[in-house]
C-alpha positions in Angstrom: 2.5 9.2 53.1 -0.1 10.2 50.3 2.9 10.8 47.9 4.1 7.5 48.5 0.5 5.4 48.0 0.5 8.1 44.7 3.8 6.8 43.8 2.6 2.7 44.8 -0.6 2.8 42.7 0.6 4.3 39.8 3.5 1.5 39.7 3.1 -0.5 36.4 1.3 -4.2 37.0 1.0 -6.2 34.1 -2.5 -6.2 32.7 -2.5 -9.9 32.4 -0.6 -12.9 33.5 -1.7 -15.4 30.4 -5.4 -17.1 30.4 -4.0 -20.1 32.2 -2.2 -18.9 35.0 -5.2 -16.1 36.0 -7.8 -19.4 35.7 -5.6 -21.6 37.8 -5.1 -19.0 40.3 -8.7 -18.0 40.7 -9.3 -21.8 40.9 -7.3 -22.1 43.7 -8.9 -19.0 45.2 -12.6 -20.7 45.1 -11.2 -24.1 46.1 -9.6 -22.4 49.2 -13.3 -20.3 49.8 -15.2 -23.3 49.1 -13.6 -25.4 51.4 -13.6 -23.0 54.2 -17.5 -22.6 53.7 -17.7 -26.2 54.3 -15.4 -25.8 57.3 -16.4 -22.9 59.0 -20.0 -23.2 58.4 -20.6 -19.4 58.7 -23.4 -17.0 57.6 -26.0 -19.8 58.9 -24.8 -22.5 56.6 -24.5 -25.0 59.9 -27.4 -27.3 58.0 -26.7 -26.2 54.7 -25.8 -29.8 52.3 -22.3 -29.9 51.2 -23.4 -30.3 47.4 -25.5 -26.8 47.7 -21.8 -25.3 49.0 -20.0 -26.6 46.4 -22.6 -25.0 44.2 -21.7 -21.6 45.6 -17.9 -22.5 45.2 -18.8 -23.7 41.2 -21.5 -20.1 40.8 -17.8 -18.3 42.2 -15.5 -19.8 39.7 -18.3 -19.6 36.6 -18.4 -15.7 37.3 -14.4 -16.0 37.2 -13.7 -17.7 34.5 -16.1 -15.4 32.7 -14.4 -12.3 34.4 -10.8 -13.3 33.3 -12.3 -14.2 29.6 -13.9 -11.0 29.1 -10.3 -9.2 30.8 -8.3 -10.4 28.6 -10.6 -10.6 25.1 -12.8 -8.0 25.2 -11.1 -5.3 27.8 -8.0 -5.4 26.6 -8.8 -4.2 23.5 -10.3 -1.2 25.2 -7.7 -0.1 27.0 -3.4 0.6 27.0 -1.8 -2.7 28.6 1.6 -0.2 29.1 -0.2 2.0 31.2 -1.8 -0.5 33.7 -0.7 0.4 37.3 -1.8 -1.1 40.6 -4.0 1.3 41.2 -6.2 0.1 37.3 -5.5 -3.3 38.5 -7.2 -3.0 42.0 -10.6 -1.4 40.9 -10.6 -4.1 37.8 -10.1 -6.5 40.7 -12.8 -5.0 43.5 -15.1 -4.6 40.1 -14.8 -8.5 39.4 -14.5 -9.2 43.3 -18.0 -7.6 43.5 -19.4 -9.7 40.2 -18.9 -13.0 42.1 -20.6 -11.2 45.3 -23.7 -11.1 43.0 -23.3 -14.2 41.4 -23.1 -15.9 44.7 -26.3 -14.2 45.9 -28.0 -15.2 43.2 -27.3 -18.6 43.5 -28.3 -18.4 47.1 -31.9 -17.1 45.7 -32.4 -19.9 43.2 -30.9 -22.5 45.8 -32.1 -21.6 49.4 -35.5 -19.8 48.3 -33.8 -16.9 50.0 -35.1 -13.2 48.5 -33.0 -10.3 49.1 -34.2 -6.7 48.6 -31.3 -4.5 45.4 -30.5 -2.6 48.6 -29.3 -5.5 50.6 -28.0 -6.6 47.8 -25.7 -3.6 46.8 -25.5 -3.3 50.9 -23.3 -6.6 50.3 -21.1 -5.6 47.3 -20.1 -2.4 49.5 -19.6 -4.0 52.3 -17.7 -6.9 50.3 -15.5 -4.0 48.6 -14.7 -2.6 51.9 -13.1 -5.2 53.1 -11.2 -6.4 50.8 -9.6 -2.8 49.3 -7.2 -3.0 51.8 -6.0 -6.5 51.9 -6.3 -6.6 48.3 -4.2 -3.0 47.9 -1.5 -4.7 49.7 -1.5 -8.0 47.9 -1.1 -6.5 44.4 1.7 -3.9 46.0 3.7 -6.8 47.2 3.2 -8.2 44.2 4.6 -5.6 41.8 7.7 -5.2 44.0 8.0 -9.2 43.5 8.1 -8.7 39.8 9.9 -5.8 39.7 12.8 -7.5 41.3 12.5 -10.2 39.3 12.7 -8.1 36.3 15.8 -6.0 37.0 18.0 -9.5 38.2 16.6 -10.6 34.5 18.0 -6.8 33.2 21.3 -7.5 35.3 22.1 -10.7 33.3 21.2 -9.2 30.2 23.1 -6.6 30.6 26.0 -8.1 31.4 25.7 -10.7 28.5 25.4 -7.9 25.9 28.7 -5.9 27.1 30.8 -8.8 26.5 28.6 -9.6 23.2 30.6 -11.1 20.4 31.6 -8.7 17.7 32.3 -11.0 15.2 29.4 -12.2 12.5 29.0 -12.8 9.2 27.2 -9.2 7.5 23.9 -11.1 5.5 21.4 -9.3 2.9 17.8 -9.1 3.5 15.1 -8.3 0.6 11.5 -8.6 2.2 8.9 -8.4 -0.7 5.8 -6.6 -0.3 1.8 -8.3 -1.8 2.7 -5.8 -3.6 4.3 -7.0 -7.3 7.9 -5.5 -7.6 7.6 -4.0 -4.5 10.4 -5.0 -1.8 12.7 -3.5 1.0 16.5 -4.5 0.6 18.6 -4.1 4.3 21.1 -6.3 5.6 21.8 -7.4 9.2 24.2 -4.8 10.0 21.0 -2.1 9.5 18.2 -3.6 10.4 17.1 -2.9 14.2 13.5 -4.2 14.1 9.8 -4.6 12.2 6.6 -3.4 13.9 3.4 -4.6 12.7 0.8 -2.3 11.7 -2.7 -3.2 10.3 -1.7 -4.4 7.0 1.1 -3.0 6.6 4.7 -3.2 8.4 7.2 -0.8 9.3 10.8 -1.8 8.9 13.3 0.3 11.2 17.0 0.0 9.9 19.6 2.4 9.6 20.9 5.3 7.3 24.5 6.5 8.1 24.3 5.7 11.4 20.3 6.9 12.1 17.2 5.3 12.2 14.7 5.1 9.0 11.2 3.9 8.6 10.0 1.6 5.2 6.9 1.0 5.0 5.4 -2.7 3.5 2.7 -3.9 2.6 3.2 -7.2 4.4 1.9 -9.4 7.3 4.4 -9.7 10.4 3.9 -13.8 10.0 4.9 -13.6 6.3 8.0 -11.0 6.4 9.2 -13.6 9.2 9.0 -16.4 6.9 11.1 -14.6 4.6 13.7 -14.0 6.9 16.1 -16.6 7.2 18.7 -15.2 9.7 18.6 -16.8 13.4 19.1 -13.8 14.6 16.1 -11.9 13.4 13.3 -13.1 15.9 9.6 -12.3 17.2 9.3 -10.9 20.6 6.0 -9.5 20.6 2.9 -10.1 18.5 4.1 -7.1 17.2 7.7 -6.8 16.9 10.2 -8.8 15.1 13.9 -7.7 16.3 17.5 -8.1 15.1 18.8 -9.5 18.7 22.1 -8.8 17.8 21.3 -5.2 17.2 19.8 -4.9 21.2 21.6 -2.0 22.6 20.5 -2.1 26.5 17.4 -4.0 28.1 15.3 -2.5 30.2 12.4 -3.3 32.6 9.6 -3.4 35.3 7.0 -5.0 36.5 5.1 -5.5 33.3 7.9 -7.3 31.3 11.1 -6.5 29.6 11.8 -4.3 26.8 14.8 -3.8 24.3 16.3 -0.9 23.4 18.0 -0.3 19.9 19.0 3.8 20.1 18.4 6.2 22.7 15.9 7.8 20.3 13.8 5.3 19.6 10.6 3.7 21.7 11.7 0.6 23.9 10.6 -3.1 21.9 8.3 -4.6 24.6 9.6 -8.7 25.2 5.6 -10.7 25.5 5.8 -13.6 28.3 5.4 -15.8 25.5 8.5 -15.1 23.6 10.6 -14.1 26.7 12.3 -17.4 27.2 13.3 -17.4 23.3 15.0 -13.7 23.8 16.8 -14.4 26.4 18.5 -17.4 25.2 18.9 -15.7 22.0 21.0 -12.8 23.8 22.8 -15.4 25.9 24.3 -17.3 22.8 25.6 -13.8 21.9 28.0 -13.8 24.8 32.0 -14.1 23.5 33.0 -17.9 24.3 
């Protein structure tokens, strides 16, 4: 039993779903909260004015939208997106859960004329986290499992698509040139597996009798693109650009999908933002 919860919280989660959909979500949330405040009537709100409820449901979605702009700007920057788990995303979740507690108490104390004493106040946030570990433990679960299948139906048609990939394409020369003055990397499409950003520089992976080699360029990811004229040769990532047509096997959980190019290299991670694009890329590759 303890092995398996081990096993369930350590699951990847993604870190983030895009700005958008974690705003519209939490929106939702506070609409549905707000609404049952104004239904329900409970913790002595019976002659409480609607507007003053709606002011607890707007002090809820302020801290949120806060919570979800320092996530994904600030956090993120702090911590390894691949190594999220369920477990990461639960406390990051009770931690923000517990924000909005406060924010709503506060509110209360400016609003109502209501003082409450730090210990009833942290009395609250426990209490608040107590509740909702469970519930909220289960919720993120379920929803791992939901993109984890998702995922591997996504690998399944992927897969399938690249073993009955069309061998046939025309061989085309690549020089990427460097800030540098006469300094430049010459590959073709035959070689080249991928380009990973790094600071200033890039690092372009291509082959060598049949094994993987690393240039190094002094070059933006944005400008080596622009000087890459193949339709094959696309981003995937903020930080990848990838030779589709070089994609060995795709792989995947929770947190997204990723490319594999050789057995001994790291796995390309596929961004929501570009997923849509790599996918139909690999599909075109399919033998008519």
């Amino acid at each position: 039993m303890i092995d398996s919860l081990k096993s369930k919280f350590s699951s990847p989660f993604p870190y983030s779903r895009g700005v958008q959909r974690e705003l519209f979500s939490n929106l939702l949330t506070c609409t549905f909260v707000t609404i049952a405040l104004i239904i329900l009537r409970p913790f002595g709100l019976d002659e409480t004015p609607v507007l003053i409820i709606f002011g607890f449901g707007l002090a809820m979605f302020t801290s949120t939208i806060l919570n979800v702009l320092f996530s994904i700007f600030l956090l993120s920057r702090l911590v390894d997106e691949e190594k999220w788990s369920v477990g990461k995303e639960t406390i990051r979740a009770l931690f923000f859960l517990s924000i909005n507690v406060v924010a709503i108490i506060l509110f209360a104390m400016v609003q109502l004329n209501i003082e409450f004493e730090l210990f009833i106040i942290l009395k609250f946030v426990v209490l608040t986290i107590l509740f909702a570990i469970i519930p909220l433990s289960i919720r993120l679960i379920k929803t791992s499992n939901t993109l984890l299948r998702a995922r591997l139906e996504e690998v399944k048609k992927m897969e399938h698509i690249l073993e009955k990939k069309n061998p046939d394409y025309q061989e085309e020369v690549i020089e990427i040139k460097s800030n540098i003055v006469n300094d430049s990397v010459i590959t073709d499409t035959s070689k080249l597996l991928f380009i990973e950003a790094e600071k200033n520089y890039i690092n372009i992976i291509d082959l060598n009798d049949n094994k993987p080699q690393k240039k190094l360029l002094r070059l933006s990811l944005v400008k080596a693109h622009e000087q890459i004229l193949n339709d094959n040769i696309i981003r995937c990532h903020r930080s990848y650009l990838v030779n589709v047509r070089a994609v060995q096997k795709v792989t995947g959980n929770s947190q997204g999908l990723k490319l594999v190019f050789m057995e001994d290299l790291k796995p390309i991670p596929v961004s929501r933002t570009y997923k849509e694009e790599v996918m139909a890329k690999i599909a075109s590759l399919k033998m008519p």
